[in-house]
C-alpha positions in Angstrom: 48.8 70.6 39.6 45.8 68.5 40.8 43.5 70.2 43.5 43.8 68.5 47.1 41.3 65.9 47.8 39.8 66.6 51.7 39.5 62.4 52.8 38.1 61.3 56.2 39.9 58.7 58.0 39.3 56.7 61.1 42.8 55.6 62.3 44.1 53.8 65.1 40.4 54.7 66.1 41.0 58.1 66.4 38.9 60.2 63.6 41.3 61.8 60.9 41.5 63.9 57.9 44.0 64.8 55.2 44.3 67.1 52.2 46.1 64.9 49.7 46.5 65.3 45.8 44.8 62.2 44.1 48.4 60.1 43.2 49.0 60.3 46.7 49.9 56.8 48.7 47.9 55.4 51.4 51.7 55.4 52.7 52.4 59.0 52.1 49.5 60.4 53.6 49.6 58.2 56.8 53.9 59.0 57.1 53.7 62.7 55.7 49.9 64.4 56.4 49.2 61.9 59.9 52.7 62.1 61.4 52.5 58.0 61.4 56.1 56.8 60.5 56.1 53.6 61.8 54.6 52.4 58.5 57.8 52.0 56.0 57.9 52.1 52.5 60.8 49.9 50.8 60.2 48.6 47.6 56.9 51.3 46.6 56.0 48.3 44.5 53.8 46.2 47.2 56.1 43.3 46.8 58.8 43.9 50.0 55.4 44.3 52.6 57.4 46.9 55.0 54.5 49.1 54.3 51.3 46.8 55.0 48.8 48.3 57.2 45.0 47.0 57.7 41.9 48.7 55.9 38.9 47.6 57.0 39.9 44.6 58.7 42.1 43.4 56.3 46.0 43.8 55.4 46.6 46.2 52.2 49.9 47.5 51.2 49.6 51.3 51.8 52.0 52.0 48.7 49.7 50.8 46.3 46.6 51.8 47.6 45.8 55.9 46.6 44.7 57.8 50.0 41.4 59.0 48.2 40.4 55.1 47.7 40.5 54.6 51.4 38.4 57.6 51.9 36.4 56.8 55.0 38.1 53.6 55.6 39.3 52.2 59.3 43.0 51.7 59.5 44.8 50.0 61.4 49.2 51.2 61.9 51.7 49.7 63.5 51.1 52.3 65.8 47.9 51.3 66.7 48.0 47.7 67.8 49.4 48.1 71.3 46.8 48.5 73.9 47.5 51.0 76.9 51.5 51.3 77.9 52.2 48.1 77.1 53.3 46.4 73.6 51.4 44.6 72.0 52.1 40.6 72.3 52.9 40.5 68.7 55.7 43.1 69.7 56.7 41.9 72.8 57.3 38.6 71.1 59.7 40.1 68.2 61.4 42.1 71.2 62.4 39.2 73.2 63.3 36.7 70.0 65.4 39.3 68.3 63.0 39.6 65.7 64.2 42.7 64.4 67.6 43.2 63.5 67.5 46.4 61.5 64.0 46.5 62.2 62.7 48.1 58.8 60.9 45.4 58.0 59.7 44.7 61.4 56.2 47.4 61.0 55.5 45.2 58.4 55.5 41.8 59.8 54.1 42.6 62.6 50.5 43.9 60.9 50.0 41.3 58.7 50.7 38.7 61.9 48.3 41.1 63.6 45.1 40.5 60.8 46.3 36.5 60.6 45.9 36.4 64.1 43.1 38.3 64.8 41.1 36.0 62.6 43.1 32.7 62.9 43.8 32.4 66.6 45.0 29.0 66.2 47.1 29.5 63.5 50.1 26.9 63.5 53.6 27.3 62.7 52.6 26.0 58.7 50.2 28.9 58.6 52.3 31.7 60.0 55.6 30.6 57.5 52.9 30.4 54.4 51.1 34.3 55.7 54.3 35.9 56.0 55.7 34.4 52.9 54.8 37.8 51.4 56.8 39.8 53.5 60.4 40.8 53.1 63.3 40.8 55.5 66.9 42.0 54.2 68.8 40.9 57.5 67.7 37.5 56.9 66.1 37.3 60.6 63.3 34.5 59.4 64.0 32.1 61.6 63.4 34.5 64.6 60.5 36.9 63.0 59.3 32.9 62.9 60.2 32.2 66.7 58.2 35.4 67.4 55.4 35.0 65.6 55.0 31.4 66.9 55.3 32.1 70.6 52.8 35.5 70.1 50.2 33.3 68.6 50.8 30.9 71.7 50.3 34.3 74.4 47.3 34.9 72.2 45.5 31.8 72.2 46.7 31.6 76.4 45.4 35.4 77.1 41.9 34.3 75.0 41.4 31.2 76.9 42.1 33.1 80.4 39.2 35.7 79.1 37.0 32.8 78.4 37.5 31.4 81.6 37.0 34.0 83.8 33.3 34.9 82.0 32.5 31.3 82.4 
């Protein structure tokens, strides 16, 4: 049995570590050593996308990525994209389109349409179908997960222009 590897984290922007054995999943250590369930694993494959997270500013699927790669890395959960007590808009949004039946899947989507719109504010509907192409949902809730994503992206761009207006 492999020695555990001591890795340095910063997540959700708090400053973590973990003692993980080197075939260990990104996913694993963040559900099983962090306490972080909100990121799922499905498929353990990186094909179904219930278990993306961000690293470093960009989405990775934390079943294929080992825990000792991300070493010092900034990661970014499900759990860390609200701000305060309030959801995030990307949550509120799936909350009040139904956007998550069983919800498995719903961790998932909601970090990759975090990254897409964090760097693609204006992000049509053409964009959002072809980002989320890679992520899976079981329940067949597409045309809602798309409802919500659409109308999050529209709060974003809104909330973005109301900050920009008030510096002006």
């Amino acid at each position: 049995m492999p020695e555990p590897v001591q890795i340095t984290l910063r997540v959700n922007g708090e400053p973590r570590t973990a003692a993980v054995e080197p075939r260990d999943s990104l996913a694993d250590c963040l559900r099983e050593q962090l306490g972080l369930t909100g990121t799922h694993l499905g498929c353990e494959h990186g094909v179904c996308g219930a278990c993306t997270v961000v690293v470093d500013g960009r989405t990775a699927r934390a079943c294929l990525l080992l825990a000792v790669e991300a070493d010092g890395s900034e990661i970014t959960t499900v759990e860390g994209v609200a701000t305060g007590e309030g959801l995030h808009p990307i949550q509120q949004a799936f909350m009040e389109e139904h956007a998550l039946q069983c919800g498995f899947c719903t961790p998932g989507f909601v970090m990759t349409l975090y990254q897409l719109l964090r760097d693609r504010p204006d992000a049509d509907e053409a964009e959002i179908r072809k980002h989320l192409g890679g992520n899976l949902c079981r329940c067949t809730g597409y045309r809602n997960i798309l409802l919500a994503a659409v109308k999050a992206a529209a709060r974003l761009r809104e909330t973005q222009a109301g900050h920009r207006g008030a510096v002006a």
